[in-house]
SERO-4910 file (N, C-alpha, C, O; in steps of 0.05 Angstrom, whole numbers):
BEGIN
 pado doro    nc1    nc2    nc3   cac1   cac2   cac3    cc1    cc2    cc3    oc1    oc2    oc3
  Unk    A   -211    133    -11   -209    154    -31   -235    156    -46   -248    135    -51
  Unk    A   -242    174    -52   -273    185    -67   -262    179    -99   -239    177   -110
  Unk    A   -291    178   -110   -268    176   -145   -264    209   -156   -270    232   -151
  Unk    A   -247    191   -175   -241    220   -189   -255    244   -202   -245    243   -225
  Unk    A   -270    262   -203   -286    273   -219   -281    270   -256   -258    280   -259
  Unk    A   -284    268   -265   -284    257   -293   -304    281   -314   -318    300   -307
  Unk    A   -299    271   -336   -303    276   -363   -341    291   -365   -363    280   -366
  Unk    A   -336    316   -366   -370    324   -378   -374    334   -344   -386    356   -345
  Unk    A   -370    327   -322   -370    340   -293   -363    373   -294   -350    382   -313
  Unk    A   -371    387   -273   -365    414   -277   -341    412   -261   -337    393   -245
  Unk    A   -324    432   -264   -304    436   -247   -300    445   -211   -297    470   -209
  Unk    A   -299    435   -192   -315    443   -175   -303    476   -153   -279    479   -148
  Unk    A   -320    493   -146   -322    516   -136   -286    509   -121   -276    487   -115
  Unk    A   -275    538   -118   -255    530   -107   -244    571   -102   -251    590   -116
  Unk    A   -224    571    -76   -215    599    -75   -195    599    -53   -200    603    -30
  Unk    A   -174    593    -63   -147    592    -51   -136    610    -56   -144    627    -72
  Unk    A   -105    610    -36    -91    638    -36    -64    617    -62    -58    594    -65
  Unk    A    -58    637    -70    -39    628    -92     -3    638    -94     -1    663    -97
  Unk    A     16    629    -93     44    652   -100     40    661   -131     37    643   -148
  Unk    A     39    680   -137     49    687   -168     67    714   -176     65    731   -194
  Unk    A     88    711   -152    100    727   -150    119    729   -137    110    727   -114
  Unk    A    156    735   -133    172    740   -118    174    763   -110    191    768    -93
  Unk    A    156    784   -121    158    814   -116    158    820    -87    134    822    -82
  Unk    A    170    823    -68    156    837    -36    131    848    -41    130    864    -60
  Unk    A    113    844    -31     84    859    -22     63    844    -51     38    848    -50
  Unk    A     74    829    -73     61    820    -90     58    787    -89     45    774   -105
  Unk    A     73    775    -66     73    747    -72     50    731    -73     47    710    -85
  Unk    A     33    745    -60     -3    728    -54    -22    739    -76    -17    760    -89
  Unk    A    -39    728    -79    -71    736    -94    -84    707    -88    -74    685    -91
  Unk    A   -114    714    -79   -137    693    -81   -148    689   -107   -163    704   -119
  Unk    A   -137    664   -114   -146    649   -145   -176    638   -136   -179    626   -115
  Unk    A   -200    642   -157   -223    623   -152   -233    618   -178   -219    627   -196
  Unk    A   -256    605   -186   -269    594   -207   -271    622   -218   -260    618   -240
  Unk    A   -278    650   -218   -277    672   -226   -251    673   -252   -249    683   -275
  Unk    A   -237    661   -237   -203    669   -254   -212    655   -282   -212    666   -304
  Unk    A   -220    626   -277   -224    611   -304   -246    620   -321   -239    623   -344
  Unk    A   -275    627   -314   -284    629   -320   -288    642   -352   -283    665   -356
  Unk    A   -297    624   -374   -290    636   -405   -264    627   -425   -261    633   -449
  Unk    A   -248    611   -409   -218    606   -413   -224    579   -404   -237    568   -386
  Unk    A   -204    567   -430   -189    541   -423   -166    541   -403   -146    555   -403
  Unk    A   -175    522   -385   -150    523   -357   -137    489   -362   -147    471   -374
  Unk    A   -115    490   -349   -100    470   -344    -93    463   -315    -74    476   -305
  Unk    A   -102    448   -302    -96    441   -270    -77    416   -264    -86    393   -266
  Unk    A    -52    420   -257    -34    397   -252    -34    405   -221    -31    426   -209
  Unk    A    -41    378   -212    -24    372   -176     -4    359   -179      2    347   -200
  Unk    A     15    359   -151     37    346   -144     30    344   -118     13    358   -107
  Unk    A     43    329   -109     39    317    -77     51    333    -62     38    338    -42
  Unk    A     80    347    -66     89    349    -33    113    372    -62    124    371    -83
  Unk    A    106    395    -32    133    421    -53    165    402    -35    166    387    -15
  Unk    A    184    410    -52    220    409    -37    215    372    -40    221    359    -19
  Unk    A    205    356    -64    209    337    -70    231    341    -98    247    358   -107
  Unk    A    221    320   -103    245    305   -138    238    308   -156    248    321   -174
  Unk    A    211    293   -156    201    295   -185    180    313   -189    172    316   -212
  Unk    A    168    329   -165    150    356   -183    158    383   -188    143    399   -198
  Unk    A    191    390   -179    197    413   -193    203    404   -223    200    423   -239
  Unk    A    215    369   -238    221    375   -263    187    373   -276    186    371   -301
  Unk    A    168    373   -264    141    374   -276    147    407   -285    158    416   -305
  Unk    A    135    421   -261    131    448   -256    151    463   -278    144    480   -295
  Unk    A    181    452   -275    201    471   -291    185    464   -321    181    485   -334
  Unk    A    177    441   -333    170    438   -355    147    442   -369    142    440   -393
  Unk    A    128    452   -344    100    458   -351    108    495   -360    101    508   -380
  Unk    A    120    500   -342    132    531   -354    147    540   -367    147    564   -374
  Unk    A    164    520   -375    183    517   -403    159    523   -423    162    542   -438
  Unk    A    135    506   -425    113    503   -440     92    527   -448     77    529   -468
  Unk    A     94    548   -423     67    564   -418     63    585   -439     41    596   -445
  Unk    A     89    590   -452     77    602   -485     66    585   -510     60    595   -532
  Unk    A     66    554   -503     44    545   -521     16    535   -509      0    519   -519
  Unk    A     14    547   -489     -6    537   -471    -19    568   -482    -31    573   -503
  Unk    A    -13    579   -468    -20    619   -479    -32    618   -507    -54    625   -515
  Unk    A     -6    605   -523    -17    610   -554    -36    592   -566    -39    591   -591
  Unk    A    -54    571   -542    -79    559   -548   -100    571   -524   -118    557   -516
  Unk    A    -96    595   -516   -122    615   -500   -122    594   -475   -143    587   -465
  Unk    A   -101    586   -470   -100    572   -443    -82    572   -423    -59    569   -430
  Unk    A    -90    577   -389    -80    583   -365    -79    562   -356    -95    544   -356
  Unk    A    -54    563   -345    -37    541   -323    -36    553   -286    -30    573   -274
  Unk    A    -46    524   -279    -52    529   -252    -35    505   -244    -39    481   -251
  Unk    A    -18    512   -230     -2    488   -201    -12    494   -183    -18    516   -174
  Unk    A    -19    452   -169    -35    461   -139    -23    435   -125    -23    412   -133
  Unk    A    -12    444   -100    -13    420    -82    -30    424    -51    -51    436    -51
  Unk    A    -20    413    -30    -38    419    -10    -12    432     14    -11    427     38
  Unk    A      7    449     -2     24    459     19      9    487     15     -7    495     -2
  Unk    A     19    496     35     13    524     39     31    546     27     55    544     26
  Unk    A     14    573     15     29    592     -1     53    602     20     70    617     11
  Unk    A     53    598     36     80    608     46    107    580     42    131    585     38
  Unk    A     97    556     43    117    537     30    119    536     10    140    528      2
  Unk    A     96    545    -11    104    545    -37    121    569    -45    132    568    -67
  Unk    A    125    596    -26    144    614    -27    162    605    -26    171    597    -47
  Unk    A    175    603     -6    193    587      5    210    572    -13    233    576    -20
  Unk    A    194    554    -21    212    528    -53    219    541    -67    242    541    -75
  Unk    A    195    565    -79    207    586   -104    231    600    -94    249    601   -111
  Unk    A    236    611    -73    256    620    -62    280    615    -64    298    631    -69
  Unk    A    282    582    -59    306    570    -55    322    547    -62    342    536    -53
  Unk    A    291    545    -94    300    529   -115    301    543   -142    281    552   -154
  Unk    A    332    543   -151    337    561   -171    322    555   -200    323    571   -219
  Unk    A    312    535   -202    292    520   -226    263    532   -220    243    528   -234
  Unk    A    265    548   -199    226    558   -190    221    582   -194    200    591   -201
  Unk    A    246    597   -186    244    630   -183    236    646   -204    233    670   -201
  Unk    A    233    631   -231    227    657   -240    199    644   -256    191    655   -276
  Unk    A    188    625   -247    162    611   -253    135    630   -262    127    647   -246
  Unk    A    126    626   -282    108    642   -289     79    628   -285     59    638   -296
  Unk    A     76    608   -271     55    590   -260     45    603   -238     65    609   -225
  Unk    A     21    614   -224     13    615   -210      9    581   -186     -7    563   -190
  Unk    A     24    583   -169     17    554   -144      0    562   -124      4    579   -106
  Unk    A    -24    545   -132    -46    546   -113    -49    531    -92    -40    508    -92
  Unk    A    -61    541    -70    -42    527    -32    -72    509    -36    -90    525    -36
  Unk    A    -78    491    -39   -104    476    -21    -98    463     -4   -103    439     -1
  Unk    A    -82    482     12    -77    467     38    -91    457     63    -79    449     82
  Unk    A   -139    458     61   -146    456     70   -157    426     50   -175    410     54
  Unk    A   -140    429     31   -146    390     15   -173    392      7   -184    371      3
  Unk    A   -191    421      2   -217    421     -1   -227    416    -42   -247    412    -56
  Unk    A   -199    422    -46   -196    422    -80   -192    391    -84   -208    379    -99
  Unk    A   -177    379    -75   -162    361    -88   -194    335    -73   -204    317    -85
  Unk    A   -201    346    -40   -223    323    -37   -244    323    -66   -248    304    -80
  Unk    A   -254    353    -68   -269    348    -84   -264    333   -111   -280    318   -122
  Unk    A   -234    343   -123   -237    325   -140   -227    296   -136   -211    291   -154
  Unk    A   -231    277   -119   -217    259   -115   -195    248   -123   -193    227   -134
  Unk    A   -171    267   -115   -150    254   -122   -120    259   -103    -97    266   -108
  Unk    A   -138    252    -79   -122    247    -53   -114    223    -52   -129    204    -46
  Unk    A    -80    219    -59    -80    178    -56    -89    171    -19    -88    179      4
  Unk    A    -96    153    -36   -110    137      0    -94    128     20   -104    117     40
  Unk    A    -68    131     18    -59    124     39    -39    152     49    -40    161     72
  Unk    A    -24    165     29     -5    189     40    -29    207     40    -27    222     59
  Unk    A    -43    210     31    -64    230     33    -52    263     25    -56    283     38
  Unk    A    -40    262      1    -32    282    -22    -32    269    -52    -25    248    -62
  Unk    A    -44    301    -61    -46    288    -86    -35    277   -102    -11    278   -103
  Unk    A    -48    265   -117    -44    242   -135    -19    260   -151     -7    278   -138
  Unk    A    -10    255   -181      0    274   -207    -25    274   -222    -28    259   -241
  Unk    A    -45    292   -213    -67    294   -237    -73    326   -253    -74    349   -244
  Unk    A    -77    316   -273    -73    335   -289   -111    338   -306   -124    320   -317
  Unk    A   -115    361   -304   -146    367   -316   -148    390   -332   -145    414   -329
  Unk    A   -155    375   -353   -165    405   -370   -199    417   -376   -215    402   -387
  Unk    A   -205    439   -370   -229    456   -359   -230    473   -387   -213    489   -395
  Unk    A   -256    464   -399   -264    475   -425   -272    505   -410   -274    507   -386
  Unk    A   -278    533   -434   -287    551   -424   -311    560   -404   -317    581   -393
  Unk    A   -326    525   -404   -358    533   -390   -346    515   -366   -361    503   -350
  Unk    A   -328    514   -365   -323    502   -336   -337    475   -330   -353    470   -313
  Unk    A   -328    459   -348   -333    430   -345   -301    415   -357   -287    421   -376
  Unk    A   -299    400   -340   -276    381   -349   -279    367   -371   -301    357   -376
  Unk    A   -261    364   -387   -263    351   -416   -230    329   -406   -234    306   -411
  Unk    A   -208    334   -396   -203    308   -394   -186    307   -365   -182    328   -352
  Unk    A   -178    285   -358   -166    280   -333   -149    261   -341   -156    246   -360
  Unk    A   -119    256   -326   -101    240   -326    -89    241   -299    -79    262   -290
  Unk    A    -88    218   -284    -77    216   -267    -52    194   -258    -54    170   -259
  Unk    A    -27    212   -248     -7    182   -240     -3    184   -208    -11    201   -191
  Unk    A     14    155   -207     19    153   -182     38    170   -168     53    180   -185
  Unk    A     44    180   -143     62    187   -137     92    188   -139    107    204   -128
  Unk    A     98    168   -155    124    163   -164    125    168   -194    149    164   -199
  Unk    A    114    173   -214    114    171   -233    105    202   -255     82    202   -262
  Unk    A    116    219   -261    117    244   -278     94    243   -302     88    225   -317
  Unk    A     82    271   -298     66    273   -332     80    282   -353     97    298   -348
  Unk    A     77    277   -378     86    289   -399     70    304   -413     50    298   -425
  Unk    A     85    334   -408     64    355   -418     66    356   -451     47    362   -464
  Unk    A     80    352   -457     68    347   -489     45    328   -491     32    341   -507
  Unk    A     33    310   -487     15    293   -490     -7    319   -473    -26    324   -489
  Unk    A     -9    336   -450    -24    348   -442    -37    370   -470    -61    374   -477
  Unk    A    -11    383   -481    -10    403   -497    -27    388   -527    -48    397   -535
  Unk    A    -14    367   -539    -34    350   -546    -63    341   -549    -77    345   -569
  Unk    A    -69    328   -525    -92    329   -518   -116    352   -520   -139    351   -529
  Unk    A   -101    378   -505   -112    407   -503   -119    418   -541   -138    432   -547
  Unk    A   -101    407   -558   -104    417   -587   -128    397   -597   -145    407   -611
  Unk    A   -131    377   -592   -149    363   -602   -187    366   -587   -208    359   -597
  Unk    A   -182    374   -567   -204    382   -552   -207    413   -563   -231    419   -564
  Unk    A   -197    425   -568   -201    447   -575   -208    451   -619   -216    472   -629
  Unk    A   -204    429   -633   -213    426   -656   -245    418   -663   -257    420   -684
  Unk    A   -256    405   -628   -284    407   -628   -289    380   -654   -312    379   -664
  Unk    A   -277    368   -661   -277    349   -686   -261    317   -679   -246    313   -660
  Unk    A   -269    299   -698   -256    275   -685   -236    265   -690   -233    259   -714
  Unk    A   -210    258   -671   -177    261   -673   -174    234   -680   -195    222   -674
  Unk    A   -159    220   -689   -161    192   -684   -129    182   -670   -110    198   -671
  Unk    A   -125    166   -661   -101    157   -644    -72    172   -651    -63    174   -674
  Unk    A    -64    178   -634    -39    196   -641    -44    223   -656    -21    233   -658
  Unk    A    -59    235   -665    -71    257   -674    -52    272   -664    -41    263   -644
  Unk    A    -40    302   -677    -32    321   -668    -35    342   -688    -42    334   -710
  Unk    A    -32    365   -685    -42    390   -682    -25    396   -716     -2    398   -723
  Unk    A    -51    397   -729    -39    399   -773    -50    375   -785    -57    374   -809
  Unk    A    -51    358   -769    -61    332   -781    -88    336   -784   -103    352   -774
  Unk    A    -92    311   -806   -129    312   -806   -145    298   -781   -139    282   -763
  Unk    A   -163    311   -788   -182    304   -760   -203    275   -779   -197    267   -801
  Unk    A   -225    266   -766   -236    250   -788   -268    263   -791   -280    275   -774
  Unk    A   -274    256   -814   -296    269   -823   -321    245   -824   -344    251   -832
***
């Protein structure tokens, strides 16, 4: 496994086909660095679509996406299935269908090589989660194992304190003082 791309790195070039849609004739669009560009983005992987534990990610990251919105920030799901499997799951998992996440296919693993976070032995991604300041450099990364869920409040968190541009101190959240 290559390492992870990390903290102050740019985010790297990327242009996959995406679902963001159950409409007939609307299910596809090609997502690329264009889309982010100017905007705080949020990038969560999961390993494998029609598993256990990344639809209760996914259902909860979109439970979330009106306070993600109401901090000028876009949510991106990506694994390395293909937009026709990720149709597919939305299809015929009633927790997906009406998902307001765009799922991005890197099903050529050219996203997830670059950012290293292909586990080394199943060779899908890790649970990593990255947040992409507006100039398109990563400001933070968290990654788990395959068995183990992110908690998007700590993401949403994190995203408020990077975005006060000021220094948070442990447990910091969003009203509290920052330190001077």
């Amino acid at each position: 496994m290559s390492r992870i791309l990390s903290i102050a790195q740019p985010f790297p070039k990327f242009s996959v086909s995406a679902v963001i849609s159950l409409e007939p004739g609307k299910e596809f669009a090609t997502l690329s660095n264009e889309n982010i560009n100017g905007k705080w983005a949020v990038f969560f992987f999961w390993p494998l679509d029609f598993t256990f534990v990344c639809p209760t990610e996914i259902v909860e990251f979109n439970k979330s996406i009106k306070q993600f919105h109401d901090r000028d920030a876009e949510l991106y799901g990506v694994s390395t299935d293909s937009q026709y499997v990720h149709l597919a799951w939305r299809k015929h998992n009633d927790d997906l269908r009406n998902l307001e996440i765009p799922m991005l296919a890197d099903n050529k693993k050219e996203l997830s090589e670059a950012l290293g976070i292909l586990h080394p032995i199943e060779k899908v991604p890790l649970r990593a989660t990255f947040i992409i300041d507006p100039e398109g450099v990563i400001r933070w990364v968290a990654a788990n194992d395959l068995s183990v869920g992110r908690n998007v409040k700590e993401v949403l968190r994190v995203l408020d304190a990077l975005q006060t541009d000021e220094l948070c101190p442990c447990n910091w959240e969003k009203g509290q003082a920052t330190l001077k």
